[in-house]
N, C-alpha and C positions, 0 to 999 in steps of 0.2 A: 668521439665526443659528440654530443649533441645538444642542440640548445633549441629554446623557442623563442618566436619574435612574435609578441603578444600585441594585436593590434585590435580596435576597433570596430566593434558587431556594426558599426552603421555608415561608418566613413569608407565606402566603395567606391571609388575613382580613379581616373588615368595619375592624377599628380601622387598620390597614396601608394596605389599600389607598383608605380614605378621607383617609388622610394626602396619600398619592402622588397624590388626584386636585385636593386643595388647590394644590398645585405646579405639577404639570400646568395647569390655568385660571390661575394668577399668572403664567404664563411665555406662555399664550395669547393673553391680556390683553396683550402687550406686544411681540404681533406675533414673539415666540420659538416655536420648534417645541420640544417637550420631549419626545425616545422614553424609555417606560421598558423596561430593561432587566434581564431577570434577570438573576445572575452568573454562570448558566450558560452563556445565551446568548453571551458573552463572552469563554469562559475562555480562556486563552493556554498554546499550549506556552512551556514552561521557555525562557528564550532569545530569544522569539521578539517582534518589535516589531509593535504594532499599524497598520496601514498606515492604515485610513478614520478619519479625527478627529473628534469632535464640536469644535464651538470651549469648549466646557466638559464636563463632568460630576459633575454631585451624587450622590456616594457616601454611598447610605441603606443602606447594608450594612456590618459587621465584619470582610468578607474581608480583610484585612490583604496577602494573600500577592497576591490579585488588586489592589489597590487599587497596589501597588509595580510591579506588571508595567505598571501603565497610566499610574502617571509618567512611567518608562524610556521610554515612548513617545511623551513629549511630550503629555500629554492636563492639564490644569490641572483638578484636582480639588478639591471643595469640598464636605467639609471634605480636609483634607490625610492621606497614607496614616499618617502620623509624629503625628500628632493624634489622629486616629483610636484607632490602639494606643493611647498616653497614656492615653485615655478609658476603652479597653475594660476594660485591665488595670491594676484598683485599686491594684496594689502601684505599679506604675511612675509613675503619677497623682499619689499620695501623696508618691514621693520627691521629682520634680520639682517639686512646692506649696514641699513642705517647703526644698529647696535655696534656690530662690526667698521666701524669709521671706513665703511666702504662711501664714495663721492657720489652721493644721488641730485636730484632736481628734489630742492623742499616739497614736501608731500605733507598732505592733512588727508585726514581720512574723515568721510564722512558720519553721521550719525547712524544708527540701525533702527530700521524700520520694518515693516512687515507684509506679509499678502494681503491688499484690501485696506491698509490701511497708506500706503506711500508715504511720501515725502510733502505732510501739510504742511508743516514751519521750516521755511528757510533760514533763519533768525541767526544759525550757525555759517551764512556764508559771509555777513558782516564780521565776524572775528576772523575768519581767513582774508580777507581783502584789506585787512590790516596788515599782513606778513606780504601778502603777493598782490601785484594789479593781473587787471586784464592785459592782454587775454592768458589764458592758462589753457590747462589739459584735463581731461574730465576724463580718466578711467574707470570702465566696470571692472571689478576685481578679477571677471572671468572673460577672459579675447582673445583671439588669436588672429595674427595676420596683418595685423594692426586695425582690425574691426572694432567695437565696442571703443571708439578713442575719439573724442571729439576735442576741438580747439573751440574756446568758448572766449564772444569777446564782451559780453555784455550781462548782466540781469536778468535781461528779457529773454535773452538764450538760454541762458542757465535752466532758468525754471522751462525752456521750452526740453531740454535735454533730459533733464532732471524726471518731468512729465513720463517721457517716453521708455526712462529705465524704468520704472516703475517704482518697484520693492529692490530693484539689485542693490547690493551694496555695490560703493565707487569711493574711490579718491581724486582728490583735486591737487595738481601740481601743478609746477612754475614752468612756464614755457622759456625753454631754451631755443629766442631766436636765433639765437648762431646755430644754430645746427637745423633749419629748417629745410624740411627733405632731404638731410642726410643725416648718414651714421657709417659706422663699422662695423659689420657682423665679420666677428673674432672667435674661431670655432676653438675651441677647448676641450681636448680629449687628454685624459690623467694629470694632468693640473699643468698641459703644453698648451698652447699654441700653434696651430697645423696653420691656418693658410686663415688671410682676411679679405673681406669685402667690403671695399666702397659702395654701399648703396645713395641715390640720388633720385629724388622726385622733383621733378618743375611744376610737378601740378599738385603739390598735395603736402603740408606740414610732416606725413607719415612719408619717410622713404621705404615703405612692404615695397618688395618686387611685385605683391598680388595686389596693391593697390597703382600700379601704373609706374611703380621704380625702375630704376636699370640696375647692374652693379656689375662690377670690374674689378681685378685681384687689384690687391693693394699692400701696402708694404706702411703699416702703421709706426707711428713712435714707440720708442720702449715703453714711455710712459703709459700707452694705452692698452698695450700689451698684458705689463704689470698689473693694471689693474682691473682688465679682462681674467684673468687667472687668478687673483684673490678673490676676487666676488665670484666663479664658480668653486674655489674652494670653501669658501664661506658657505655654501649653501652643497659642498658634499657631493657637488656633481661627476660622474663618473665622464660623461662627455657630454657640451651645450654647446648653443649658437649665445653669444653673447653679445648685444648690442650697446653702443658705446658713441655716447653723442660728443660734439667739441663746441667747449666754452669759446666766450667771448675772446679770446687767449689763445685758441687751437690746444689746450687742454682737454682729456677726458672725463666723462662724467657719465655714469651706466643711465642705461636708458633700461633696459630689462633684460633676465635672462630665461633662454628656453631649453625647455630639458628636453624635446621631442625636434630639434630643429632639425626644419624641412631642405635637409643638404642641395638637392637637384639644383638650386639654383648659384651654389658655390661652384657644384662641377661644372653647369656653364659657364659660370664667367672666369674659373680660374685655370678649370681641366685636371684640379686635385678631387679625388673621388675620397670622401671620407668615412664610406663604408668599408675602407680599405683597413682604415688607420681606427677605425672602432673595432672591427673583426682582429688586428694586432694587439692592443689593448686587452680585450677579454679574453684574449687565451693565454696572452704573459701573466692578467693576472688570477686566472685558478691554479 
């Protein structure tokens, strides 16, 4: 058997490619060949079907456009191109939770603007500041690591933040002070539960470990559990990191989920390798 782990023409690094060699040795381990493949190496004319199959391929990349060309082709992808998007793009993420009476933080999404011309009238953040006060959470629809996320407590900020996105589309959410610099990232592989993390920041609203967090295994409630694994069922995921903030109540309530989550820092804090338990996964299910 042989499969490909489709990774990114431009993200070259110690923390990347020590992921990709995780996966690589889990899939070695079990007598599977694993080529990784940039997405250049790959790309498809428009139209055009890909003749040589792998019998799978792990899509560690956001190409969306290429990820669609290699279903059309018959190649079973994991995670899914339709997952994938869901993931990348906060706003779409959000609605589908929301549809699905999955527990989100109230979210507005903002108006659509364009290159050149930004965000001249504010006029729509007096109709949100009717549902929610300061301060709130200010997402670009497109971040990762918890970059693109600002904690906004005033007006004058807004429009200083607002400035600086430019034309990005963003939404504006309810800031859940009970969970400030912390969450649960609850990894989810076939609609399980493998192993959770306490993440914790003293210096920072975002508990990322890349933004200055710690984290530690952890042994969450059922309830957060449950509802770590319907919100990646909801959205189709074949395996995600799933983050899960706690209400005023010690309640959960999804903060966001990632379809490309960056494991290395579960195996350190828990010593569970969950390239193990994906590489099991994809071969139970071809």
């Amino acid at each position: 058997m042989t499969g490909w782990l489709i990774v990114n023409s431009f993200m070259d690094n110690d923390k990347f490619n020590g992921l990709y060699h995780l996966l690589d040795d889990a899939f070695k381990k079990r007598n599977v060949t694993l080529l990784i493949k940039r997405a250049a190496d790959i790309s498809l004319e428009v139209g055009t079907i890909r003749k040589d199959h792998p019998d799978f391929a792990i899509f560690w990349d956001k190409d969306i456009y290429l990820a669609e060309r290699l279903e059309r082709s018959g190649i079973r992808l994991f995670n899914k191109a339709k997952s994938i998007l869901l993931c990348d793009n906060k706003i779409l993420m959000y609605e589908a939770l929301k549809e699905a009476n999955i527990r989100i933080p109230k979210t507005f999404i903002a108006p659509k603007t364009f290159e050149g011309l930004g965000y001249t009238n504010l006029t729509f953040l007096e109709e949100i500041k009717k549902e929610i006060s300061y301060p709130f959470v200010l997402k670009e629809a497109y971040g990762s690591f918890g970059e693109q996320v600002y904690l906004v407590h005033s007006d004058e900020q807004f429009k200083e933040v607002v400035d600086r996105i430019g034309y990005k589309d963003f939404l504006i959410q309810e800031y859940i002070a009970s969970s400030k610099g912390k969450d649960v990232r609850i990894n989810v592989i076939g609609n399980k539960a493998i192993v959770s993390m306490l993440r914790e920041n003293i210096n920072d609203f975002r508990s990322n470990i890349s933004s200055g967090g710690t984290g530690k295994k952890y042994e969450p409630k059922q309830s957060f559990i449950d509802l770590a694994v319907k919100a990646s069922d909801v959205l189709d995921l074949d395996f995600a990191g799933v983050d899960v903030m706690f209400d005023k109540d010690d309640e959960p309530i999804i903060c966001e989920l990632n379809s490309n989550p960056q494991f290395a820092s579960t195996l350190n804090a828990t010593g569970i390798n969950l390239a193990d338990y994906i590489a099991d996964y994809i071969i139970n299910s071809l």
